[in-house]
KOLDOTOR-225231 format. One record per residue (C-alpha): residue in one letter; residue number from 1; x, y, z. Coordinates in Angstrom, 1 decimal, padded with zeros to 4 digits. Layout:
! KOLDOTOR-225231
+------+-------+--------+--------+--------+
| dopa | sevex |     xx |     yy |     zz |
+------+-------+--------+--------+--------+
|    A |   NUM |      X |      Y |      Z |
...
+------+-------+--------+--------+--------+
END
This chain:
! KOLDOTOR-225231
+------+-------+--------+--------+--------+
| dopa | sevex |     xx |     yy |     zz |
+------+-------+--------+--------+--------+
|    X |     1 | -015.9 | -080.5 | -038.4 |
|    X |     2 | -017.1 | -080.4 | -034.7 |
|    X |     3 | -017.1 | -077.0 | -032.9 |
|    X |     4 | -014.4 | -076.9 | -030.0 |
|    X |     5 | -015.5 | -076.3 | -026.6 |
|    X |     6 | -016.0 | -072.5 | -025.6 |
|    X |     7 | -018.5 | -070.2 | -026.0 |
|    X |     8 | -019.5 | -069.9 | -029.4 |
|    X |     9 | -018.4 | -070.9 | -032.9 |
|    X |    10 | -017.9 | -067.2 | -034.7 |
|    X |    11 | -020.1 | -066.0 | -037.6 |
|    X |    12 | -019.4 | -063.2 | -040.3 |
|    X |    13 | -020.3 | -060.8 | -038.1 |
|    X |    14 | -018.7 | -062.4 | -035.0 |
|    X |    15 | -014.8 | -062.5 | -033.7 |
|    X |    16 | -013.4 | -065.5 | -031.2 |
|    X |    17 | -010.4 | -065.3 | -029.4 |
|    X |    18 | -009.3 | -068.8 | -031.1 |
|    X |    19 | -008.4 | -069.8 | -034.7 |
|    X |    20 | -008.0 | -073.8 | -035.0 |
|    X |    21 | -006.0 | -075.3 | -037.9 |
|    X |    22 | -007.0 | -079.3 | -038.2 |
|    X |    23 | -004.3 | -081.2 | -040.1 |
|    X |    24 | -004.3 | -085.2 | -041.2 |
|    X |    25 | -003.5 | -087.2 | -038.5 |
|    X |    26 | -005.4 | -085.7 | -035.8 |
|    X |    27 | -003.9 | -083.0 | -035.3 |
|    X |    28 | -005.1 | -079.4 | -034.4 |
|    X |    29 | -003.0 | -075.8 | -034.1 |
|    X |    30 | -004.3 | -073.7 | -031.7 |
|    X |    31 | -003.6 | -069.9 | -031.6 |
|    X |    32 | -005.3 | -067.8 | -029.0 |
|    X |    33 | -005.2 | -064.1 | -028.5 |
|    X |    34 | -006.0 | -062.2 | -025.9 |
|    X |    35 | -008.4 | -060.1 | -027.5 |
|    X |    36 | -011.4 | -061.6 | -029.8 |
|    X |    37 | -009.7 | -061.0 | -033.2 |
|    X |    38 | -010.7 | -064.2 | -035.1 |
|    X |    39 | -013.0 | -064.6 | -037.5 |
|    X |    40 | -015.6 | -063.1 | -040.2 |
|    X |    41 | -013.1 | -061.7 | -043.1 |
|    X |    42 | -010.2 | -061.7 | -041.0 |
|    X |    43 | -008.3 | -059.6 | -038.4 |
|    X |    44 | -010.2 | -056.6 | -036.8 |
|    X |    45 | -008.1 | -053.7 | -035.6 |
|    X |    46 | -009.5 | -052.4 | -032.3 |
|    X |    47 | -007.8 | -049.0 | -033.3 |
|    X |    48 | -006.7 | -049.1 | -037.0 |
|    X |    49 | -005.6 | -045.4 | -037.0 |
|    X |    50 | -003.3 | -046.3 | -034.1 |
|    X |    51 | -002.1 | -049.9 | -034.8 |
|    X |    52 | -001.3 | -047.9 | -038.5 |
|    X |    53 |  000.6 | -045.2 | -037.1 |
|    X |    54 |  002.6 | -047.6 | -034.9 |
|    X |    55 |  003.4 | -049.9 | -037.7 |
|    X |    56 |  004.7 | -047.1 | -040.1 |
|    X |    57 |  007.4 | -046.7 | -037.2 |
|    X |    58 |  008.0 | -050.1 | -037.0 |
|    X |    59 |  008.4 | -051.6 | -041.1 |
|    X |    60 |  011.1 | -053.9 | -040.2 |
|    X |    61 |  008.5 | -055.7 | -037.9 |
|    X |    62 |  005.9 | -055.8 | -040.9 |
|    X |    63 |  008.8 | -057.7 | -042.9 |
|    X |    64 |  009.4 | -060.3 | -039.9 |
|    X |    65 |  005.5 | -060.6 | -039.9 |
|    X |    66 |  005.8 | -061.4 | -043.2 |
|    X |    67 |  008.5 | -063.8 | -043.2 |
|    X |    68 |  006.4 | -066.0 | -040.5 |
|    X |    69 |  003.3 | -066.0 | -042.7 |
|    X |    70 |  004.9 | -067.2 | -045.6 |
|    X |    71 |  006.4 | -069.9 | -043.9 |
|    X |    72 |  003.2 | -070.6 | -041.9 |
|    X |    73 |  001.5 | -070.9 | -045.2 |
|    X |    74 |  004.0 | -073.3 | -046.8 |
|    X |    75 |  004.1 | -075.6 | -043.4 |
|    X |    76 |  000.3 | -075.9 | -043.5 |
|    X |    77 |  000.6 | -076.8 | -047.7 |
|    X |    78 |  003.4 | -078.9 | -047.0 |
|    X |    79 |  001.5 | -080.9 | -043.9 |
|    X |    80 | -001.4 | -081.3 | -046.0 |
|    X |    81 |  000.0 | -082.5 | -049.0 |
|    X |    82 |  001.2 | -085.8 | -050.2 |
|    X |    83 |  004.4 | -085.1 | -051.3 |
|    X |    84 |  006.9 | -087.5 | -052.2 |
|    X |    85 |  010.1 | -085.8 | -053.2 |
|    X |    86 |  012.4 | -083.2 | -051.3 |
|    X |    87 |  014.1 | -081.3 | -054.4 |
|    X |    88 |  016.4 | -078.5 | -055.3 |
|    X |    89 |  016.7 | -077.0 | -058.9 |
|    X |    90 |  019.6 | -075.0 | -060.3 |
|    X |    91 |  020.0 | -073.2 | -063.0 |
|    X |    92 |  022.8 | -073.9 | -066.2 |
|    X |    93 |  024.7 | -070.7 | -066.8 |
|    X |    94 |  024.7 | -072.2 | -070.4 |
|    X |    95 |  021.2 | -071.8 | -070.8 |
|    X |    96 |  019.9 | -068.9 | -068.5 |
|    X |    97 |  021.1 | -066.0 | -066.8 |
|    X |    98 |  021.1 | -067.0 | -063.1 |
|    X |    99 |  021.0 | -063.7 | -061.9 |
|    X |   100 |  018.1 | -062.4 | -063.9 |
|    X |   101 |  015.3 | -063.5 | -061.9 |
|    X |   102 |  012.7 | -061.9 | -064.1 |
|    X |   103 |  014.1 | -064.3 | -066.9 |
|    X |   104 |  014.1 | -067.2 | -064.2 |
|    X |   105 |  010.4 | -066.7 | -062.7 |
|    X |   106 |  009.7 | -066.2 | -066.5 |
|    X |   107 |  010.5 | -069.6 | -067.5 |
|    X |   108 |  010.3 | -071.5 | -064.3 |
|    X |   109 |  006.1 | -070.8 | -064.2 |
|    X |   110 |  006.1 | -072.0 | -067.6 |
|    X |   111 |  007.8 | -075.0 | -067.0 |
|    X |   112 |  006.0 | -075.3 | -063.6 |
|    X |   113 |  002.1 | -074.4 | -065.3 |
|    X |   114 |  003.3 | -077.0 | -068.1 |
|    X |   115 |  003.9 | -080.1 | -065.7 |
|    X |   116 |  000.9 | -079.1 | -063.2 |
|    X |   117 | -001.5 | -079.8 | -066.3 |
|    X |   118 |  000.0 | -082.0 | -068.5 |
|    X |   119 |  001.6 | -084.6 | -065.3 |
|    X |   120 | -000.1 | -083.5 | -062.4 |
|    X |   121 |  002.2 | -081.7 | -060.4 |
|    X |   122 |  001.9 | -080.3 | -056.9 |
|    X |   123 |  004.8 | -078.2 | -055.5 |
|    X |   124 |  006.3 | -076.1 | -053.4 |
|    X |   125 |  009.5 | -073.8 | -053.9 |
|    X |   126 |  011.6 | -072.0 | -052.2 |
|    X |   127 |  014.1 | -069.4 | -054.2 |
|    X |   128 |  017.6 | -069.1 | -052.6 |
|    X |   129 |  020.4 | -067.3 | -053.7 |
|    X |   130 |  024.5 | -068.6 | -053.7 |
|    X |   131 |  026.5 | -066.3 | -052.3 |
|    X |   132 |  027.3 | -065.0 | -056.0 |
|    X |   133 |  024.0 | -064.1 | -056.3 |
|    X |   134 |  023.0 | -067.2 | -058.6 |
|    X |   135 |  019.4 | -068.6 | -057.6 |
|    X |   136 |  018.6 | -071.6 | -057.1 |
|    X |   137 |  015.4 | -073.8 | -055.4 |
|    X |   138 |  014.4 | -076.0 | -052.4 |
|    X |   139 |  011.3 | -077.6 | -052.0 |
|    X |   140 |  008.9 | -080.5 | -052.1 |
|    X |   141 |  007.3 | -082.6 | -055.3 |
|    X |   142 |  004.2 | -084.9 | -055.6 |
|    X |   143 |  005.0 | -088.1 | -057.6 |
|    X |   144 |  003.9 | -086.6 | -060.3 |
|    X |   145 |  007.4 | -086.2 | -062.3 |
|    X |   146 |  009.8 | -089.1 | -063.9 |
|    X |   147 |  012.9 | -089.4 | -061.5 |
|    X |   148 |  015.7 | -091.3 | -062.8 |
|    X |   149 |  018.4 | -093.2 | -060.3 |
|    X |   150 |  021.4 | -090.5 | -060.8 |
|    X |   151 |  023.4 | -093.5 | -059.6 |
|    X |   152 |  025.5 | -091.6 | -056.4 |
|    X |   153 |  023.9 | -091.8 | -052.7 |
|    X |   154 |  023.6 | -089.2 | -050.2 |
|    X |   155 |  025.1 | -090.4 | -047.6 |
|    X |   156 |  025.2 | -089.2 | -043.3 |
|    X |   157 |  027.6 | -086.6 | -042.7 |
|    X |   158 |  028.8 | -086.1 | -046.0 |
|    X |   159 |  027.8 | -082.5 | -047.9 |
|    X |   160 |  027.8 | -084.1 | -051.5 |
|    X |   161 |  026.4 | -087.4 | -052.8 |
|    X |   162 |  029.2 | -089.8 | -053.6 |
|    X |   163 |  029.3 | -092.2 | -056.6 |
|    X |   164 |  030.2 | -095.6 | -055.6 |
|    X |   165 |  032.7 | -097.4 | -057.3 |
|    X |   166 |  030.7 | -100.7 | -057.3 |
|    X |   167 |  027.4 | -102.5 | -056.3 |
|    X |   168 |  029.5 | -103.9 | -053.4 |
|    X |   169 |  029.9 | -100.4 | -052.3 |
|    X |   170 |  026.5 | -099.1 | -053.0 |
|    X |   171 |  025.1 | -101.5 | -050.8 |
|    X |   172 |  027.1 | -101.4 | -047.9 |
|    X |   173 |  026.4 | -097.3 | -048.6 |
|    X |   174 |  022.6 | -097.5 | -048.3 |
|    X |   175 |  022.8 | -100.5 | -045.5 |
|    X |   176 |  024.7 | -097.8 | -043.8 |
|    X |   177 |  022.3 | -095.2 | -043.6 |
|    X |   178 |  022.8 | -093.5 | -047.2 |
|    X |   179 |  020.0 | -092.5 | -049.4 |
|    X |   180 |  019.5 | -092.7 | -053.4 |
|    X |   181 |  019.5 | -089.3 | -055.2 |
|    X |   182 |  017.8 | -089.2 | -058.1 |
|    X |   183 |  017.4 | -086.5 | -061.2 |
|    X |   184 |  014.0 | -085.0 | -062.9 |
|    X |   185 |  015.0 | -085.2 | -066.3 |
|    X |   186 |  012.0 | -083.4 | -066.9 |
|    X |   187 |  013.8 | -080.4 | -065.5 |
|    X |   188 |  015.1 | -078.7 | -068.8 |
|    X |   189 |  016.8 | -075.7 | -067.3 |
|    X |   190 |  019.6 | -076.8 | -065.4 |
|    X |   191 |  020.0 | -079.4 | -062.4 |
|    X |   192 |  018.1 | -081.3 | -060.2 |
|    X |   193 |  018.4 | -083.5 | -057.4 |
|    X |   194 |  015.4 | -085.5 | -055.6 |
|    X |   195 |  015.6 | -087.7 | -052.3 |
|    X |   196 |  012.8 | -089.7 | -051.4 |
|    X |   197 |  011.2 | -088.4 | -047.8 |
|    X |   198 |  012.0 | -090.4 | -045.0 |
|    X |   199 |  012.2 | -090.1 | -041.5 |
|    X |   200 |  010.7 | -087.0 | -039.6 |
|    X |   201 |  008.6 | -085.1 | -041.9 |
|    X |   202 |  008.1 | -082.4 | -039.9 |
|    X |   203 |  011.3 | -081.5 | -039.7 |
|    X |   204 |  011.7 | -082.2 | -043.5 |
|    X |   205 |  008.8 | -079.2 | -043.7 |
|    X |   206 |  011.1 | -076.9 | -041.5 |
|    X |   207 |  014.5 | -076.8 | -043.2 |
|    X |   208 |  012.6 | -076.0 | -046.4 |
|    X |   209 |  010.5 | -073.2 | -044.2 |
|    X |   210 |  014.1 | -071.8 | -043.0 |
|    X |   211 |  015.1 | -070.6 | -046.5 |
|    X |   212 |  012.3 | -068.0 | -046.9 |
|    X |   213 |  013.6 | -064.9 | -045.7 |
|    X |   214 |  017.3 | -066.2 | -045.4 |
|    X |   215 |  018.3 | -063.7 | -048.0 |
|    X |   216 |  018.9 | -060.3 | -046.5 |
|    X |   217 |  018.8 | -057.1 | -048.2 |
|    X |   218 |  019.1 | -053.2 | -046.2 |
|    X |   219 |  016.1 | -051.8 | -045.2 |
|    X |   220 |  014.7 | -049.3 | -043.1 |
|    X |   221 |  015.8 | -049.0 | -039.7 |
|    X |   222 |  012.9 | -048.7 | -036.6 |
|    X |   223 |  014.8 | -046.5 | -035.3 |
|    X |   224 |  015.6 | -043.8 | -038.0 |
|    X |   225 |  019.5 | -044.6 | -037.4 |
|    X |   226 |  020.0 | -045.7 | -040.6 |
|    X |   227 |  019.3 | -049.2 | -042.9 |
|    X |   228 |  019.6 | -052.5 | -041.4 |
|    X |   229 |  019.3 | -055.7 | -043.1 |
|    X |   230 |  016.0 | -057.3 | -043.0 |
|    X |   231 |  014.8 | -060.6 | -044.8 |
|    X |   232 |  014.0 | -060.5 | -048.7 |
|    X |   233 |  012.1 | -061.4 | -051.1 |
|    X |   234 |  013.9 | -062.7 | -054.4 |
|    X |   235 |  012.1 | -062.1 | -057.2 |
|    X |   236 |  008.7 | -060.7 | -055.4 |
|    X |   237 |  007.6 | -064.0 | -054.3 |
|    X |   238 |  008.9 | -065.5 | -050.8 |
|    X |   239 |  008.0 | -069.1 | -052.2 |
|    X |   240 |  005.9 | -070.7 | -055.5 |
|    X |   241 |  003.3 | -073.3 | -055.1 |
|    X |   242 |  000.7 | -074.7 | -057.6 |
|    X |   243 | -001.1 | -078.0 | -058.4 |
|    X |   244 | -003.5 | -080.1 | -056.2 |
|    X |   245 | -002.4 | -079.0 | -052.7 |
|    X |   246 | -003.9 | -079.7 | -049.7 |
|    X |   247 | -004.8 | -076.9 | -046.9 |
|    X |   248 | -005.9 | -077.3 | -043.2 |
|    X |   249 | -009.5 | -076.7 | -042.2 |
|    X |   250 | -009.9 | -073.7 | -040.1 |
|    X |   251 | -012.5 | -072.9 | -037.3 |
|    X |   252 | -012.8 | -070.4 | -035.0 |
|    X |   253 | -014.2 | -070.5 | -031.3 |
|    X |   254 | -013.5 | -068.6 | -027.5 |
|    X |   255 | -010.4 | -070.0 | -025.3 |
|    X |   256 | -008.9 | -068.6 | -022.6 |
|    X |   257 | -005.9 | -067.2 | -022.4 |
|    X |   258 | -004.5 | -068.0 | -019.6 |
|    X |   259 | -006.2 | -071.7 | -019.6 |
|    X |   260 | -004.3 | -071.8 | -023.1 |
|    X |   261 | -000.8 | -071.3 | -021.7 |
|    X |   262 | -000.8 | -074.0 | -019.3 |
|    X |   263 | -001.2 | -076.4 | -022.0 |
|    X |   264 |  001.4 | -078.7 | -022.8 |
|    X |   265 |  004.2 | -076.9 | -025.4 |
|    X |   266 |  002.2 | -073.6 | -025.0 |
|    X |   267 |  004.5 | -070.7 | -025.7 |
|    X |   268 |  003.5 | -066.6 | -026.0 |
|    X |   269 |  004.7 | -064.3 | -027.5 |
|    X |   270 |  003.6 | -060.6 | -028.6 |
|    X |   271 |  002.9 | -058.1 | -031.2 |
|    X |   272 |  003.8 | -054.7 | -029.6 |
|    X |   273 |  002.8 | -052.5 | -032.9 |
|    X |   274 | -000.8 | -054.3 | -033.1 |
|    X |   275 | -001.2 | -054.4 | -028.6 |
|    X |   276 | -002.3 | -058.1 | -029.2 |
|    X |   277 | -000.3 | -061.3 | -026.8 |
|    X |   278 | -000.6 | -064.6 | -028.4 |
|    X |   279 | -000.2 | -068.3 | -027.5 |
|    X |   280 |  000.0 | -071.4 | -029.5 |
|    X |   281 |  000.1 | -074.8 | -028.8 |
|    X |   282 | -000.7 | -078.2 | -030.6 |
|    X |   283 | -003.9 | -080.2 | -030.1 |
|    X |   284 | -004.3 | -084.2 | -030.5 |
|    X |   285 | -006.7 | -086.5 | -030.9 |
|    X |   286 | -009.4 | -083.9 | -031.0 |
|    X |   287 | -009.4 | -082.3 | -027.1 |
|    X |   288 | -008.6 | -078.9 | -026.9 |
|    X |   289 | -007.8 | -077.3 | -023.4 |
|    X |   290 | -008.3 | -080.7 | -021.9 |
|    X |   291 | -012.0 | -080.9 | -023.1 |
|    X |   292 | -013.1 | -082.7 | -026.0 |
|    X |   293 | -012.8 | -080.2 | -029.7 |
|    X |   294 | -013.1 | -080.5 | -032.9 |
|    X |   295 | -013.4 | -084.0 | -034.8 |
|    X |   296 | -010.7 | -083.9 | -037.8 |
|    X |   297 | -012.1 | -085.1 | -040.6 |
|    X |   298 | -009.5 | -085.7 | -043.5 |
|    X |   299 | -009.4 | -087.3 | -047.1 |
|    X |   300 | -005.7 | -088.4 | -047.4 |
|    X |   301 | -002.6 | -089.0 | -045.1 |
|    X |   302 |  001.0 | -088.2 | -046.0 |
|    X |   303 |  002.9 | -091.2 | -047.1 |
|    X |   304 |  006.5 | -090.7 | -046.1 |
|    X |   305 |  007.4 | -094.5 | -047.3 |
|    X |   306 |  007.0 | -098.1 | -045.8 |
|    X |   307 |  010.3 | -098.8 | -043.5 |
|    X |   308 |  010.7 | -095.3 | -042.6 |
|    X |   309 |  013.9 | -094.7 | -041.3 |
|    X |   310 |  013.8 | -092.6 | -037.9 |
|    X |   311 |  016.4 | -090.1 | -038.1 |
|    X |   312 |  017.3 | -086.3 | -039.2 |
|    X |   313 |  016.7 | -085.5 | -042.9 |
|    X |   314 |  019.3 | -086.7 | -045.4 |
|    X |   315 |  021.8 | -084.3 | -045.7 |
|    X |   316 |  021.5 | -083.4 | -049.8 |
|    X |   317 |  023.1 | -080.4 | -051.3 |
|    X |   318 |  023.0 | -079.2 | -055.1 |
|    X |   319 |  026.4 | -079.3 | -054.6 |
|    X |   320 |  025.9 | -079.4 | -051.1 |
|    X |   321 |  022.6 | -078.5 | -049.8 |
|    X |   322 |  022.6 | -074.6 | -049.2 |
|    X |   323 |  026.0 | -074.6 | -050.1 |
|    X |   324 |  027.5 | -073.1 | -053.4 |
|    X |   325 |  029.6 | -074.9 | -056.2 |
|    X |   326 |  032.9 | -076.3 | -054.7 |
|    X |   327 |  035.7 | -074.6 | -056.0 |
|    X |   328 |  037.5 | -075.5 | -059.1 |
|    X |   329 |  034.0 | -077.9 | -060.4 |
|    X |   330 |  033.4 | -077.4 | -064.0 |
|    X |   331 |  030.3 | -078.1 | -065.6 |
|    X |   332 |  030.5 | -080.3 | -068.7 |
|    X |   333 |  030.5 | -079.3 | -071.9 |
|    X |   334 |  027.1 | -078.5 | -074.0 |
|    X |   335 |  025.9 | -081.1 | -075.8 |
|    X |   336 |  022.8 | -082.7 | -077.0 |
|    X |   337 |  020.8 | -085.7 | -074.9 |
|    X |   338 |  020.3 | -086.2 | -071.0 |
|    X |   339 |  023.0 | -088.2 | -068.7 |
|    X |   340 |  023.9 | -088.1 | -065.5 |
|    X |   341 |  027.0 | -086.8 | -064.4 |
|    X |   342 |  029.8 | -088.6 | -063.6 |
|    X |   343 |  031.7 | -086.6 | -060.9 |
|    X |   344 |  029.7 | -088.2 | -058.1 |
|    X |   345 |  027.6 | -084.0 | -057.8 |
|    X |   346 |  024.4 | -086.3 | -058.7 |
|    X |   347 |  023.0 | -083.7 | -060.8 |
|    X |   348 |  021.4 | -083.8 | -064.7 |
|    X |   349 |  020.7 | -081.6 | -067.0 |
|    X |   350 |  019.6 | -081.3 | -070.6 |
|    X |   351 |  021.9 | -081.1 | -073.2 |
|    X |   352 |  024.9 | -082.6 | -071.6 |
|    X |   353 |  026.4 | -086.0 | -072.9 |
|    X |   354 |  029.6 | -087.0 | -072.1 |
+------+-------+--------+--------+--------+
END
């Protein structure tokens, strides 16, 4: 990779004012501070005692911190990585306890370490919990995985897939804009569904980012006055990811800051506890500031699908994206085998036959 304009590229020893993040396409996130802070082995603290003592006063702001690093981290995995599937697993009640999530993270990073060597898989998950408490996951999927035509669609403005009553209807269903969900029979510990990505990807990558620190939990209040709710982890973890992923490549250099905020899409913001101002905006085709930067230099792209469709992410819910189990829906009785379902929820799981 090139070295951006400005005056230096930083060494071990050296901090920049600038971290670049170079993803495929040609494009480059740039975040400036106003203070050289970049570089070497990470962060320096121009007065760790302080910036400590201000931060014990301030824990809910750790947690926020925390909740945008996670999500940085899985939008920078997610960009860099091929993946073909948007997914969400649940859990049968018949099999596992969906509210022991030691039991769950137990079994799901078997099954996970199992398919990453034995098929290949590359992943990213997100745990979420019903408003019972049940967990369940979003996330994204290589190609790795069998998927199986659950035969329902997904179609605009409707919360469930639907099964169509005939291949008349199925066409005129996906002519009109509906999508195929299909089922990872794979998947041996409850439900799946899995839409092919289509249209904006990006945004795709956000409403899987938006589920980490959704779940709330009390916590201590800034101001001594007693808990407030602040974003949780479930389980420990704020998201899982494993197998071949791909990650940005990362440079450091000197911008200014004020130069940086009258870029294009430039927005600031501050960190009060650590006395540092920010700004971040998005690079292309390799000029930075207006002058020529970094050349990008990248082994893969991310294949979203020939005939992309360009509109808003399909609209797919385990029974209802983000949504919990409709009222008065049954799961069918234990069995042995795989099938699909037939009550139009386009889930599988193993073990039920009807």
């Amino acid at each position: 990779m090139g070295t951006p304009w400005g005056t230096s590229v930083c060494g071990k020893d050296v901090f920049c004012t600038a971290r670049v993040k170079s993803f495929p396409g040609g494009k480059a996130e740039v975040l400036v501070c106003d203070r050289p802070i970049f570089g070497g082995s990470g962060w320096e603290a121009r007065n760790p005692g302080h910036v400590r003592a201000r931060r014990a006063d301030g824990e809910g702001h750790d947690v926020a911190r925390a909740v945008r690093r996670a999500r940085a981290q899985v939008r920078d995995i997610a960009r860099c990585t091929p993946f073909r599937w948007f997914v969400t697993l649940t859990l049968d009640a018949s099999r596992i306890d969906r509210y022991d999530m030691k039991a769950i993270t137990r079994h799901l990073n078997r099954w996970l370490d199992n398919q990453v060597r034995r098929k290949g898989l590359a992943y990213v998950l997100v745990p979420e919990r019903h408003k019972d408490g049940a967990v369940h996951f979003h996330g994204f999927f290589n190609d790795a995985l069998e998927a199986v035509d659950s035969g329902t669609i997904s179609r605009p403005g409707r919360k469930s897939p639907q099964r169509p009553r005939s291949a008349r209807q199925r066409a005129e269903w996906l002519e009109g804009g509906g999508h195929i969900v299909y089922n990872l029979p794979g998947w041996s510990w409850g439900f799946t569904t899995a839409i092919a990505l289509y249209g904006d990807y990006e945004a795709a990558v956000s409403y899987v980012c938006k589920y980490i620190g959704k779940d709330m939990e009390p916590g201590a209040s800034p101001n001594g006055d007693g808990p407030e709710l602040q974003p949780a982890k479930i389980g420990g973890r704020w998201y899982y990811s494993g197998g071949a992923l791909g990650r940005p490549e990362v440079t450091y250099c000197d911008l200014g800051f004020r130069e940086s905020l009258e870029e294009s899409g430039a927005y600031r913001f501050d960190l009060p506890q650590a006395g540092l101002s920010f700004v971040q905006f998005t690079a292309k085709g390799g000029e930075i500031c207006g002058k020529p930067g970094a050349k990008v230099h990248f082994s893969g792209h991310l294949p979203v699908g020939e005939g992309v469709r360009q509109d808003r992410l399909v609209d797919v819910h385990p029974y209802g994206l983000g949504a919990d189990r409709p009222e008065g829906r049954q799961d069918p009785p234990g069995g042995t085998g795989t099938s699909v379902r037939s009550d139009g929820a386009g889930m599988t799981r193993k073990g039920a036959l009807q």
